[in-house]
MIDOSE-1310 file (N, C-alpha, C; in nm, 2 decimals, decimal comma, always signed):
residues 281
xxxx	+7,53/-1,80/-17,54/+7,40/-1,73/-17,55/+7,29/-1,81/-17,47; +7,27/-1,92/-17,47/+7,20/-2,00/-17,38/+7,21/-1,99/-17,23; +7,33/-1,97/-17,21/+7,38/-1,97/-17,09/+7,28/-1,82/-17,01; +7,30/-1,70/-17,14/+7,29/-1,62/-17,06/+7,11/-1,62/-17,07
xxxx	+7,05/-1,64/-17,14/+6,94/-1,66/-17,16/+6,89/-1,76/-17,00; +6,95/-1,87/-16,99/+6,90/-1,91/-16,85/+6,91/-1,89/-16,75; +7,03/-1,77/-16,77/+7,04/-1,63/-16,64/+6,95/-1,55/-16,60; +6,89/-1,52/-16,77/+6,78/-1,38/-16,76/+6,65/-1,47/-16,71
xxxx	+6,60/-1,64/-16,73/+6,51/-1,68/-16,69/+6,51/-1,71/-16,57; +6,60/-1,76/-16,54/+6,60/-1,77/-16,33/+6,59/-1,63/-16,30; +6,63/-1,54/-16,38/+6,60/-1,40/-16,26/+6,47/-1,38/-16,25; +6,42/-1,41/-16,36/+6,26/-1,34/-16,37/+6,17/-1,45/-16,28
xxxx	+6,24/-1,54/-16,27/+6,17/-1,68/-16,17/+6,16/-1,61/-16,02; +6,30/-1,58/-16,03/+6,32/-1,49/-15,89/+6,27/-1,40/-15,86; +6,24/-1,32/-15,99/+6,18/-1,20/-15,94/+6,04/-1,21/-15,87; +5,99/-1,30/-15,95/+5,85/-1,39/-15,95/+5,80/-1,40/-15,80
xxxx	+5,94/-1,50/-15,75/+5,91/-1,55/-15,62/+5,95/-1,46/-15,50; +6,04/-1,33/-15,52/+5,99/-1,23/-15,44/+5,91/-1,14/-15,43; +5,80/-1,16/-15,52/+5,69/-1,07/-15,53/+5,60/-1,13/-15,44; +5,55/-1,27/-15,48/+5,50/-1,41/-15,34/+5,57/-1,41/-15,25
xxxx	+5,66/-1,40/-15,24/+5,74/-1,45/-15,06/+5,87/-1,37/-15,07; +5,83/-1,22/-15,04/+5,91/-1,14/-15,02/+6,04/-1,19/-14,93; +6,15/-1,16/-14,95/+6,27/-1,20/-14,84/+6,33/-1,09/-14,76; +6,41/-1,11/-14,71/+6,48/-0,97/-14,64/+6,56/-0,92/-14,69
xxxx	+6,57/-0,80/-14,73/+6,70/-0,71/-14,82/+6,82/-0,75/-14,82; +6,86/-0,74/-14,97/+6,98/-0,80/-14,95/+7,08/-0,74/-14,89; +7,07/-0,61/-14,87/+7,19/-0,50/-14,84/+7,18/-0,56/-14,68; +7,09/-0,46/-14,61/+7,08/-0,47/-14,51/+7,00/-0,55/-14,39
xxxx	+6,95/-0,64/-14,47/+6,87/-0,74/-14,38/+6,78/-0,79/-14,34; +6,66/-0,61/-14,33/+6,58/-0,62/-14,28/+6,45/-0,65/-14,38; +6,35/-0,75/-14,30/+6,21/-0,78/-14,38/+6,17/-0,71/-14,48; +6,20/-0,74/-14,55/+6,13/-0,65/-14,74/+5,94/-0,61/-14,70
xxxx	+5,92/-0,53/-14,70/+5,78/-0,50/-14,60/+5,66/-0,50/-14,75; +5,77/-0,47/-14,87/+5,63/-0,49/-15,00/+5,74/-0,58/-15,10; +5,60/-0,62/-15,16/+5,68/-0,69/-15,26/+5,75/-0,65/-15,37; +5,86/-0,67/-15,44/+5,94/-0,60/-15,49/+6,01/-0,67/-15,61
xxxx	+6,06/-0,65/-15,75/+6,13/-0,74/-15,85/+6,29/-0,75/-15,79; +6,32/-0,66/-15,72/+6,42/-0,58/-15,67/+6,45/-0,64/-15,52; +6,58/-0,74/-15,46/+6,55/-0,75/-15,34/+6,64/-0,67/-15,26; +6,61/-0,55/-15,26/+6,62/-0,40/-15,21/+6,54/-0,34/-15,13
xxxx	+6,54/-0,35/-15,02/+6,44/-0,24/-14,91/+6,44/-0,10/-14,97; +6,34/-0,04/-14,97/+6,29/+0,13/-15,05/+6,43/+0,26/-14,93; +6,43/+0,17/-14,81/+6,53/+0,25/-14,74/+6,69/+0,25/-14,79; +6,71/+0,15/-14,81/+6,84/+0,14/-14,88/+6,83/+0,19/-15,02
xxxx	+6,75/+0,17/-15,12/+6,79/+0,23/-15,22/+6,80/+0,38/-15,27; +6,67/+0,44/-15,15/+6,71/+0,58/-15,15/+6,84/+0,61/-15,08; +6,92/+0,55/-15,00/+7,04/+0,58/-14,90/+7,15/+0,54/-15,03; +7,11/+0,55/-15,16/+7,28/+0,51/-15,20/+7,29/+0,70/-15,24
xxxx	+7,44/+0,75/-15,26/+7,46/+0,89/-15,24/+7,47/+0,90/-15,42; +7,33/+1,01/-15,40/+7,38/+1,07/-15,56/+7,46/+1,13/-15,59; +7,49/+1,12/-15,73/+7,65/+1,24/-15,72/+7,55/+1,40/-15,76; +7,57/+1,51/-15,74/+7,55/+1,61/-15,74/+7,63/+1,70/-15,78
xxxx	+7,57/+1,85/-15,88/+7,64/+1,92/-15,83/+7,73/+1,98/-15,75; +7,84/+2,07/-15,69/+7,95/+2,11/-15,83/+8,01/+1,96/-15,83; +8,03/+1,93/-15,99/+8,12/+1,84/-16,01/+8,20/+1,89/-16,18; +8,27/+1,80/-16,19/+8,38/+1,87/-16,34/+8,25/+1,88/-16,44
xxxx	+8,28/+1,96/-16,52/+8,19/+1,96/-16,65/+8,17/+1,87/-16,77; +8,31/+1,80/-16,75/+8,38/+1,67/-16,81/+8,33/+1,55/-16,82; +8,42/+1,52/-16,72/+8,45/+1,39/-16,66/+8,33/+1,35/-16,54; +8,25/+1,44/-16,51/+8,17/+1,46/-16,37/+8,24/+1,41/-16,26
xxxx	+8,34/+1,40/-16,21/+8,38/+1,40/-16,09/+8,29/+1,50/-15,99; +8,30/+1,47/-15,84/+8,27/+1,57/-15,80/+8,35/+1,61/-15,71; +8,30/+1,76/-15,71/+8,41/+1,91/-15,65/+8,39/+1,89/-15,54; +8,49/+1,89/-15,45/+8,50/+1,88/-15,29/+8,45/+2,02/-15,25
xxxx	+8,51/+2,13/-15,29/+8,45/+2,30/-15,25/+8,36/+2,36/-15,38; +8,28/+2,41/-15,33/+8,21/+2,45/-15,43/+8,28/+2,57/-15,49; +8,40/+2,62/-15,52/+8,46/+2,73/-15,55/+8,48/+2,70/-15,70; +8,56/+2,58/-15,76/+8,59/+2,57/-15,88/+8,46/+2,55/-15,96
xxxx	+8,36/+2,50/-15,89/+8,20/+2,57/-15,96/+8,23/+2,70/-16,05; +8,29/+2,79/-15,94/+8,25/+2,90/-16,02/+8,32/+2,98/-16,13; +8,41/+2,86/-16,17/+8,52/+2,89/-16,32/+8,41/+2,91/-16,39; +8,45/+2,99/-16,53/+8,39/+2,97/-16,67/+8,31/+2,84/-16,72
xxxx	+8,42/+2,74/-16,72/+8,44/+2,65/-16,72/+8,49/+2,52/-16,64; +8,41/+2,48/-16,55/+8,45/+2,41/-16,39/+8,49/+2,27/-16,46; +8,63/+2,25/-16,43/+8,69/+2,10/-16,50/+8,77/+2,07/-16,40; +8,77/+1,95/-16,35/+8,92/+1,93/-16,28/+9,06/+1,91/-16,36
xxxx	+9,16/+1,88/-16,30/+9,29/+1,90/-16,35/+9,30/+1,83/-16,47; +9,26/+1,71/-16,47/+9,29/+1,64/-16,56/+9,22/+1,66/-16,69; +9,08/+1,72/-16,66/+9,00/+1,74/-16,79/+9,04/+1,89/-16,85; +9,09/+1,97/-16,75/+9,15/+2,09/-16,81/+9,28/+2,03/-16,89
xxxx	+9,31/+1,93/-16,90/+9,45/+1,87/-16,99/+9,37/+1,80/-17,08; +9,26/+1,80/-17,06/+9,20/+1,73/-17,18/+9,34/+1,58/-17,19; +9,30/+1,48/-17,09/+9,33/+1,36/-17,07/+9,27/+1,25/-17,13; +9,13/+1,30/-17,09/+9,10/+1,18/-17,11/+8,96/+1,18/-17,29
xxxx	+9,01/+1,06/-17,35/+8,90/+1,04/-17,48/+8,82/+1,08/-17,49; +8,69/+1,01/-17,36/+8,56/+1,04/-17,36/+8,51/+1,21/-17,39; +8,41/+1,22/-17,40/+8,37/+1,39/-17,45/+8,30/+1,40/-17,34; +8,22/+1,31/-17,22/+8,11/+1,35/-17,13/+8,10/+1,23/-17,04
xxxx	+8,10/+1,29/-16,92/+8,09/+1,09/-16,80/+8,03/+1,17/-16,71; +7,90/+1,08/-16,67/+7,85/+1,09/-16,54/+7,85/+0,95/-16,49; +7,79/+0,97/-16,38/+7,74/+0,84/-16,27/+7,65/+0,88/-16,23; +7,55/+0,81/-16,13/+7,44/+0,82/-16,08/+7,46/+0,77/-15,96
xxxx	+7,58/+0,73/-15,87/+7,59/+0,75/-15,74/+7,78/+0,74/-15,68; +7,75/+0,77/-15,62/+7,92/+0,71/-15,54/+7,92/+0,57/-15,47; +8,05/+0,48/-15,51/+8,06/+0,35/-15,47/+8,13/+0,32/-15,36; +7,98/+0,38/-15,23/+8,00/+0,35/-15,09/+8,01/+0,21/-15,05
xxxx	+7,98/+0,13/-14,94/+7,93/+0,03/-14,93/+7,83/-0,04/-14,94; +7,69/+0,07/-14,93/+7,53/-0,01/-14,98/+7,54/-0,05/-15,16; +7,59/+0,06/-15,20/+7,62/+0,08/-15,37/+7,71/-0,05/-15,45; +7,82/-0,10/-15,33/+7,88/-0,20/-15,34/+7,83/-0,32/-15,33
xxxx	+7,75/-0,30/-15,25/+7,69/-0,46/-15,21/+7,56/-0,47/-15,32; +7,54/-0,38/-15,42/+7,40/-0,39/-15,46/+7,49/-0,43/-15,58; +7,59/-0,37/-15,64/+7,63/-0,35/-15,81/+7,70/-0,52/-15,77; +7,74/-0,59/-15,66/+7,80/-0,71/-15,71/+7,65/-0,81/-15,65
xxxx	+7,58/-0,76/-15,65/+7,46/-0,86/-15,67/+7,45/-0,87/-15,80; +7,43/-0,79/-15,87/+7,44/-0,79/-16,00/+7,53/-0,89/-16,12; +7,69/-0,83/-16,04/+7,76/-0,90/-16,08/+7,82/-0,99/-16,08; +7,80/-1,06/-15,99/+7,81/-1,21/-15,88/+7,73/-1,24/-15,92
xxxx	+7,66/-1,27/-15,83/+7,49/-1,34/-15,78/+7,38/-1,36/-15,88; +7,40/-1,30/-16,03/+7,31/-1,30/-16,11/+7,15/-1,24/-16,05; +7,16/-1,12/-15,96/+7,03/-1,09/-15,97/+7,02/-0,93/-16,07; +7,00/-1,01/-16,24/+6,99/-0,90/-16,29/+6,85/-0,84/-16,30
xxxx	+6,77/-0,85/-16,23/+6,67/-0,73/-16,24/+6,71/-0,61/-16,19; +6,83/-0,61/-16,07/+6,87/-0,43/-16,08/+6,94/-0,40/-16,23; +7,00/-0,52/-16,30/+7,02/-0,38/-16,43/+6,85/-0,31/-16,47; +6,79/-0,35/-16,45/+6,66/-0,23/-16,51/+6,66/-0,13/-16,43
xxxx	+6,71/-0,12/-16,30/+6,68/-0,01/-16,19/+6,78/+0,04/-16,22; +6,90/+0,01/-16,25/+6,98/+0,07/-16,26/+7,02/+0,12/-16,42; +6,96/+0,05/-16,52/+6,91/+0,13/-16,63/+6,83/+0,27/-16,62; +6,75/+0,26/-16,55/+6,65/+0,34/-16,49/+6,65/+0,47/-16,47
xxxx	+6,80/+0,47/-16,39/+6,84/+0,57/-16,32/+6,91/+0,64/-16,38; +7,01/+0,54/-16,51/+7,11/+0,61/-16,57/+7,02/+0,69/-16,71; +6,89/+0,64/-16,72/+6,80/+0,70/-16,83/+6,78/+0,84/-16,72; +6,73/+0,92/-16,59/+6,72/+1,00/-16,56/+6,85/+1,09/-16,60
xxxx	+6,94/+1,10/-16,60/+7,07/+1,16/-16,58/+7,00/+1,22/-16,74; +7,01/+1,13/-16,80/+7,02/+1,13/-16,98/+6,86/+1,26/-16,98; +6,81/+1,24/-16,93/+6,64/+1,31/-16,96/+6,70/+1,45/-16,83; +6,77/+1,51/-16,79/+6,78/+1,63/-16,72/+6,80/+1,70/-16,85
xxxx	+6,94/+1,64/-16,91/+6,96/+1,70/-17,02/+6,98/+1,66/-17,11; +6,89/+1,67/-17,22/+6,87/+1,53/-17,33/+6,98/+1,61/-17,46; +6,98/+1,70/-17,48/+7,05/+1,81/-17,55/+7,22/+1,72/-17,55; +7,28/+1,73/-17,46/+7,39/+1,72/-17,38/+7,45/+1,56/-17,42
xxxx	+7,31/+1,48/-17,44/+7,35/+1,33/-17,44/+7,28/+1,28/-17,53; +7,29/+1,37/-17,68/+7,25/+1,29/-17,80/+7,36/+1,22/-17,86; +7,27/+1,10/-17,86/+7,34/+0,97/-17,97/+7,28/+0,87/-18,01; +7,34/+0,79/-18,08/+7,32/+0,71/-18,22/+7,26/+0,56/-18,16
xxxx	+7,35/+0,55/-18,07/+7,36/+0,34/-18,01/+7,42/+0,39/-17,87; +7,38/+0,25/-17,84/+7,39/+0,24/-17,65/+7,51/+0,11/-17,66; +7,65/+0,12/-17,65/+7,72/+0,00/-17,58/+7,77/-0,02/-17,47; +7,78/-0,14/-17,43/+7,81/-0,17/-17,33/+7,94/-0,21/-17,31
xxxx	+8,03/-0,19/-17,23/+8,20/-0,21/-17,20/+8,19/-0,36/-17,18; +8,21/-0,42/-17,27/+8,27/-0,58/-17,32/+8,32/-0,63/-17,20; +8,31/-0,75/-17,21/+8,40/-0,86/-17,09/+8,51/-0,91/-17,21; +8,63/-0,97/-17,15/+8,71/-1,03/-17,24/+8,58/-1,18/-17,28
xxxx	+8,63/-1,25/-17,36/+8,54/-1,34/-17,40/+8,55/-1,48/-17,28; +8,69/-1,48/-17,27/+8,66/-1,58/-17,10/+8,66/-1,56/-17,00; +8,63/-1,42/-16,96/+8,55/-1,37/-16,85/+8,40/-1,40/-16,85; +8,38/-1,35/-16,98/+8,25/-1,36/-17,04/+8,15/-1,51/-17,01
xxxx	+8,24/-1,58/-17,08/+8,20/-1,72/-17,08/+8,23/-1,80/-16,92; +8,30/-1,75/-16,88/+8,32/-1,77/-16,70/+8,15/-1,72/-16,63; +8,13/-1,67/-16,67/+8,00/-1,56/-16,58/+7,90/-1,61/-16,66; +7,90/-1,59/-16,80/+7,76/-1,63/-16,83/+7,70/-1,53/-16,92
xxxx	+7,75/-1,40/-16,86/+7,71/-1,24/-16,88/+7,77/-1,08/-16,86; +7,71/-1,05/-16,91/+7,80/-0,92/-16,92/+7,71/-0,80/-16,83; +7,76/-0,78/-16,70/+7,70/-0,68/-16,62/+7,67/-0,55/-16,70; +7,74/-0,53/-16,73/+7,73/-0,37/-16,83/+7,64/-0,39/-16,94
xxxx	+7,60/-0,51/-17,01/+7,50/-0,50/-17,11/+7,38/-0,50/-17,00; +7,35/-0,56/-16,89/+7,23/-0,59/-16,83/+7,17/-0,45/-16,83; +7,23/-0,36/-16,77/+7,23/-0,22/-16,75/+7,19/-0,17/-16,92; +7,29/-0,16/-17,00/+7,26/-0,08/-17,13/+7,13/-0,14/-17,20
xxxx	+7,10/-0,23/-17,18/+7,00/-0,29/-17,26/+6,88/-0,22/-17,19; +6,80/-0,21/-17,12/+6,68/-0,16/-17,06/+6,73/+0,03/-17,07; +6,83/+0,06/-17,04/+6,89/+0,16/-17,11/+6,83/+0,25/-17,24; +6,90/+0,13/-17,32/+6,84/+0,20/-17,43/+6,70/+0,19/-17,48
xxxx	+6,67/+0,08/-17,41/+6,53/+0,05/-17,47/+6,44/+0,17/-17,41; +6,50/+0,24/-17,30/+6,43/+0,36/-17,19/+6,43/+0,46/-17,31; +6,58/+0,50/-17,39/+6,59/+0,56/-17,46/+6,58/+0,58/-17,64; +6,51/+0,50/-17,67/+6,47/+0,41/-17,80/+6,59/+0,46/-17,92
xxxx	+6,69/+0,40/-17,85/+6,85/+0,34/-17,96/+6,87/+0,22/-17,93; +6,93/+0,22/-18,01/+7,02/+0,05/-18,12/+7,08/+0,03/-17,99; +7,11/-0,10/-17,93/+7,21/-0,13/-17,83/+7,27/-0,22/-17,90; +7,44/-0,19/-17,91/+7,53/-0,24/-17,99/+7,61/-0,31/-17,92
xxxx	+7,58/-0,42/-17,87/+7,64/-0,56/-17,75/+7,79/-0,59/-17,86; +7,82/-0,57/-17,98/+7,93/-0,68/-18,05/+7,98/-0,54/-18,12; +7,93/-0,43/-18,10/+8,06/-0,26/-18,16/+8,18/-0,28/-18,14; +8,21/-0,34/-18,01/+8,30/-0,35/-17,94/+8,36/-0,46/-17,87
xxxx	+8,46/-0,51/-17,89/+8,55/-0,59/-17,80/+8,62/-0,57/-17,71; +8,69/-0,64/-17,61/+8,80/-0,66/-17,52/+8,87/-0,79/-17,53; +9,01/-0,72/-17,64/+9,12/-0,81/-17,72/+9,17/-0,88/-17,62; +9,20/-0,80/-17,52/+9,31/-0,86/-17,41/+9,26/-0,91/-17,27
xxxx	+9,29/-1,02/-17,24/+9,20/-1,03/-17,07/+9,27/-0,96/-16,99; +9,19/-0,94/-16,85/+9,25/-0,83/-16,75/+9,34/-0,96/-16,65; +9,41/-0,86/-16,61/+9,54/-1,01/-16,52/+9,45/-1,01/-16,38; +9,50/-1,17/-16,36/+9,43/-1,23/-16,27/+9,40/-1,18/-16,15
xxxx	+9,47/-1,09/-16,09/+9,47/-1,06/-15,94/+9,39/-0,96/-15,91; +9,28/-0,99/-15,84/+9,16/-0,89/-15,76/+9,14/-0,77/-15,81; +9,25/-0,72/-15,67/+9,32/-0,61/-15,68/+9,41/-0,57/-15,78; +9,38/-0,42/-15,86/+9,44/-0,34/-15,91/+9,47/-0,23/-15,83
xxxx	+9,61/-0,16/-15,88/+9,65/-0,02/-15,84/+9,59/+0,05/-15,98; +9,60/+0,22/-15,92/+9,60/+0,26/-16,02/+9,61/+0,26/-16,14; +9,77/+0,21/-16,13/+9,91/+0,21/-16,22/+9,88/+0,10/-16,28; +9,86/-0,02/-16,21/+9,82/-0,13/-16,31/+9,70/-0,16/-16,38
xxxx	+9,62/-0,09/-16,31/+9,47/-0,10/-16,42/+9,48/+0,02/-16,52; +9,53/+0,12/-16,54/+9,55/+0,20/-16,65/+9,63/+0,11/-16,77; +9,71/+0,01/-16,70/+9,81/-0,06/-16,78/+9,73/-0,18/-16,81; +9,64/-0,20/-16,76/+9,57/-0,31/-16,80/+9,47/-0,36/-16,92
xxxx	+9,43/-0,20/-16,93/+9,35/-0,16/-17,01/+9,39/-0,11/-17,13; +9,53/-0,02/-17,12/+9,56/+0,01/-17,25/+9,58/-0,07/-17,37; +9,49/+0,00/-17,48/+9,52/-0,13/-17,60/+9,43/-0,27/-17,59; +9,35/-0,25/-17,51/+9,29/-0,37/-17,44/+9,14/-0,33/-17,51
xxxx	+9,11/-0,28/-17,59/+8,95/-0,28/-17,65/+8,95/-0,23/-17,81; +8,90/-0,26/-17,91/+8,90/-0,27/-18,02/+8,77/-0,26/-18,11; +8,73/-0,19/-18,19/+8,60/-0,26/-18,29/+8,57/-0,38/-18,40; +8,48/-0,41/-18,38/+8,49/-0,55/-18,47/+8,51/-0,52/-18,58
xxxx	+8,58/-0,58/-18,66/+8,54/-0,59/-18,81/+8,44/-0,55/-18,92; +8,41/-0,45/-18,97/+8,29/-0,49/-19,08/+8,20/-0,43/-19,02; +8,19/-0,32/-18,88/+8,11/-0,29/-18,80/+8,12/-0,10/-18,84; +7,96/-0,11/-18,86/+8,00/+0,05/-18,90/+7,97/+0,14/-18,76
xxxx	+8,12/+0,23/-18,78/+8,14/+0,31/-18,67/+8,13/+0,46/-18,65; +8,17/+0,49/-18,83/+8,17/+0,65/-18,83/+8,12/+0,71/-18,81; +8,15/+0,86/-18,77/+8,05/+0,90/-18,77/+7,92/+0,89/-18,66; +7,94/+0,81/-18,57/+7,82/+0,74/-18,47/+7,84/+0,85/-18,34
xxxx	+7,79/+0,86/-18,27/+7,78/+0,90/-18,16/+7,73/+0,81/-18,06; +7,85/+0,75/-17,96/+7,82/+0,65/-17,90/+7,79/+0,70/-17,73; +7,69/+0,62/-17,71/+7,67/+0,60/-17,53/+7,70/+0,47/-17,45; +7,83/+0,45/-17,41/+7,91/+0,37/-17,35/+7,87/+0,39/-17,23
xxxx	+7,82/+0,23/-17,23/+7,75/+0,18/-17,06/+7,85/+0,11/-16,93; +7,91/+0,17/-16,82/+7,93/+0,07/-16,73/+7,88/+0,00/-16,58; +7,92/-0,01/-16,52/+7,87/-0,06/-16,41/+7,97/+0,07/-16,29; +8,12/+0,06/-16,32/+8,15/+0,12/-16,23/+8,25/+0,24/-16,28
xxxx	+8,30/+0,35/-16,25/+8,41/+0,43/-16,29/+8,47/+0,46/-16,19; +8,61/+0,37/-16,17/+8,71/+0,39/-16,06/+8,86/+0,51/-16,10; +8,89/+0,48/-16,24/+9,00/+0,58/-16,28/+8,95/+0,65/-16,39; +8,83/+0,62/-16,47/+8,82/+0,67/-16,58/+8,91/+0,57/-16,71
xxxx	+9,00/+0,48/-16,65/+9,09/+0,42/-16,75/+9,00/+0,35/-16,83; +8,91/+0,30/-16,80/+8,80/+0,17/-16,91/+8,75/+0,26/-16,99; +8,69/+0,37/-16,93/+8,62/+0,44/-17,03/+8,71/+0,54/-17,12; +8,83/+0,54/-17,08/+8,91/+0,64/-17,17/+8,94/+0,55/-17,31
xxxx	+8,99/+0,41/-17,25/+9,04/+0,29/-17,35/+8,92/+0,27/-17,48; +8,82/+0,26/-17,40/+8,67/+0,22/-17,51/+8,68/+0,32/-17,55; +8,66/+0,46/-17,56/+8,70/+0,59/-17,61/+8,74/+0,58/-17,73; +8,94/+0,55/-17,72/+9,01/+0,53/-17,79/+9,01/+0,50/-17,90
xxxx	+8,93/+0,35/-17,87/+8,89/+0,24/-17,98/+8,75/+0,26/-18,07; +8,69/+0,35/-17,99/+8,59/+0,44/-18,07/+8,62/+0,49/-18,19; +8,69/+0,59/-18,11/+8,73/+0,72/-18,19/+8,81/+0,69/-18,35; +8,97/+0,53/-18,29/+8,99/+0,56/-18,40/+8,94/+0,49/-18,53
xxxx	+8,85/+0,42/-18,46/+8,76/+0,42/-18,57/+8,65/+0,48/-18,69; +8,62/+0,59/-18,62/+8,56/+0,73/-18,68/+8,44/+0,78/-18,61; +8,44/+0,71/-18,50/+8,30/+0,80/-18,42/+8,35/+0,95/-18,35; +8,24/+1,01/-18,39/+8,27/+1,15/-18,31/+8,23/+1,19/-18,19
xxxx	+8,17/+1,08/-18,14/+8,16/+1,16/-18,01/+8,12/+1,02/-17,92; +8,23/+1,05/-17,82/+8,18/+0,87/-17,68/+8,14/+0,97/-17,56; +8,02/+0,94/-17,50/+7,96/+0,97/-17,38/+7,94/+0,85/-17,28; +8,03/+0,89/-17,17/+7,98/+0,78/-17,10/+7,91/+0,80/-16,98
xxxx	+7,83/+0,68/-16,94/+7,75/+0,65/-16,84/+7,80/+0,56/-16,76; +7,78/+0,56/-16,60/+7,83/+0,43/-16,50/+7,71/+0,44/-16,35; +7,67/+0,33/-16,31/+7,61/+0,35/-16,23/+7,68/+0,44/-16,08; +7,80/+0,37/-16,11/+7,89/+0,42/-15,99/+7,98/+0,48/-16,01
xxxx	+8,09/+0,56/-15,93/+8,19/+0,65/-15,93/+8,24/+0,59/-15,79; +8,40/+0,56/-15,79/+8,47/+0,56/-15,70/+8,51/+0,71/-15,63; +8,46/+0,71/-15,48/+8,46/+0,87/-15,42/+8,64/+0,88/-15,44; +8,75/+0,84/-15,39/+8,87/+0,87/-15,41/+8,92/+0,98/-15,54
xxxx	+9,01/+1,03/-15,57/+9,05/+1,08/-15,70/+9,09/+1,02/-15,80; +9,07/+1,04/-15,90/+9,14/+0,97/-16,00/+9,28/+0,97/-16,05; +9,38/+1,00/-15,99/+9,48/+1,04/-16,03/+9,55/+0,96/-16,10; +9,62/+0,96/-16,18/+9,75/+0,90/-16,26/+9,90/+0,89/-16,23
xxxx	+9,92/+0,76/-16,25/+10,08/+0,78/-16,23/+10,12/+0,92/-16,32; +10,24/+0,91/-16,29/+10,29/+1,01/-16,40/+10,33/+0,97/-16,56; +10,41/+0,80/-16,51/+10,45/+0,71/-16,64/+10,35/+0,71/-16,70; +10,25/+0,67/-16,70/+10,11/+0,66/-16,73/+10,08/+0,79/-16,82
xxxx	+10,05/+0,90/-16,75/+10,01/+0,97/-16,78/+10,06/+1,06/-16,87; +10,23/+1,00/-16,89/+10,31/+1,11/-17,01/+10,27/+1,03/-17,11; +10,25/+0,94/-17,11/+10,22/+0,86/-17,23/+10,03/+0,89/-17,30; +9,99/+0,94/-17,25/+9,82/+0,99/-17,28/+9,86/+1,16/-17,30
xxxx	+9,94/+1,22/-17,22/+9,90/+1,34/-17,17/+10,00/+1,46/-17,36; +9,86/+1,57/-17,39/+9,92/+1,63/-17,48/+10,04/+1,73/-17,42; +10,14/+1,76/-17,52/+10,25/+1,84/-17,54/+10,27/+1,94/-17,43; +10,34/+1,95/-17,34/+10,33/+2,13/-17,28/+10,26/+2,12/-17,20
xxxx	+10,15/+2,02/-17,15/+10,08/+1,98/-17,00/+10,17/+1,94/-16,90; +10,16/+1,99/-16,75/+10,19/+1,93/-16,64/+10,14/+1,73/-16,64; +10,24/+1,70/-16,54/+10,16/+1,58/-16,55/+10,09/+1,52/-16,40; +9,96/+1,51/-16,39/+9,94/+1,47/-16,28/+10,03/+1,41/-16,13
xxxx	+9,96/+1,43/-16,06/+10,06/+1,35/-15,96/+9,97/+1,31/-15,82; +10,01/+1,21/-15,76/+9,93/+1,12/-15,66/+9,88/+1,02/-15,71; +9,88/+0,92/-15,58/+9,86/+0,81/-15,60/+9,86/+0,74/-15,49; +9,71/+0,64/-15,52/+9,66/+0,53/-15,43/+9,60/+0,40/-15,49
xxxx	+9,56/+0,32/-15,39/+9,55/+0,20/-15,45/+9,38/+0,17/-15,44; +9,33/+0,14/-15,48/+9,16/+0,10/-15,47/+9,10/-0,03/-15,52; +9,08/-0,10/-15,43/+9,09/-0,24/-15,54/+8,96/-0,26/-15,61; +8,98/-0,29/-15,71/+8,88/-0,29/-15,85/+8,82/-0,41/-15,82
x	+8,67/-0,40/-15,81/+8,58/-0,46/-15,83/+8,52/-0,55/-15,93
């Protein structure tokens, strides 16, 4: 707790001293021309790609042709199998390379004043349609605890906390755990971050859950697998309803092994198919 506390105070030092002596963007380079809490040029931040309509009604992926727009009900494959836990996921951009280089400043580099910007943004999504994204508490997707303690902090609360506070709910930093650490290596496949995750998140003890309607905060959604898992561990606990939020969305598809996915997937569904590799961030 100290640790992170002297994280949140160097940022605000920093933020301090790029308001006085602006520097050059961190994305791209060029002389920061106003001063800013954020060391983000106004050109790059408008350049990161929002996600937009048509996308699933679900999951919010987005639709390559605008045709499956025009179902009843526009879902991709997977959310027509009703796959995945969550009841509702958006993002607020795709995780190109500007998007990349800004979300691991965050998570690297300790410059968390973009979690407020990026709070910020995920508060817009929530105010288009406030109907759509009513709930109780704001959490944020846990680090294992020696991840946690390795870093200092938890990217995903930086974000949820200014979050909720946009949205005046409870932010519930300890609803939730991650029982299991994620294995060492960088890079995940699909196949293995689905497996990584399963069974891998839990509620605490003595923590009232029922009944709650949760808004699950992260940083990025590459398979939908983190957020399906946190779901899970919601649900069987007795919340009725997980909505999630992510700053970013991996543009690739989400697809599932098939192993994988007979083991989630209900009775009498096809089972996905395709498969690539994306290394998780």
């Amino acid at each position: 707790m100290a640790h992170y506390a002297s994280v949140i105070l160097k940022s605000a030092f920093d933020a301090l001293a790029s308001v006085v002596f602006p520097g050059p963007c961190r994305i791209c380079g060029q002389p920061l021309q106003n001063a800013s809490s954020v060391p983000i040029c106004p050109h790059c931040l408008d350049g990161f790609v929002r996600i937009a309509e048509p996308l699933c009604l679900c999951c919010g992926r987005p639709f390559v042709s605008g045709v499956a727009a025009q179902a009843i009900e526009p879902l991709c494959r997977m959310c027509r199998a009703k796959f995945y836990a969550f009841d509702r996921a958006r993002s607020f951009a795709l995780y190109d390379d500007a998007l990349i280089a800004a979300v691991l400043l965050l998570k690297y580099e300790q410059v968390t004043r973009l979690g407020d910007w990026f709070g910020a943004r995920l508060a817009d999504i929530v105010a288009r349609t406030p109907d759509e994204w009513r709930a109780d508490v704001v959490v944020p997707v846990p680090l294992h605890r020696d991840r946690q303690r390795e870093r200092g902090y938890n990217q995903a609360e930086l974000i949820a906390r200014p979050l909720a506070k946009r949205l005046g709910l409870k932010l519930e930093r300890y609803l939730l755990a991650r029982t299991l650490p994620r294995p060492p290596q960088l890079v995940l496949s699909r196949s293995e971050h689905w497996k990584s995750v399963r069974g891998a998140y839990a509620t605490r003890k003595g923590l009232q859950v029922d009944n709650l309607r949760v808004l699950l905060v992260d940083d990025v959604m590459t398979t939908g697998a983190t957020l399906d898992a946190c779901a899970r561990a919601l649900k069987k606990a007795g919340a009725t309803a997980v909505l999630g939020l992510t700053v970013a969305r991996v543009r690739s598809v989400p697809m599932v092994p098939g192993s994988v996915a007979a083991a989630r997937m209900p009775r009498g569904h096809a089972k996905p198919s395709g498969q690539q590799e994306h290394p998780k961030q």
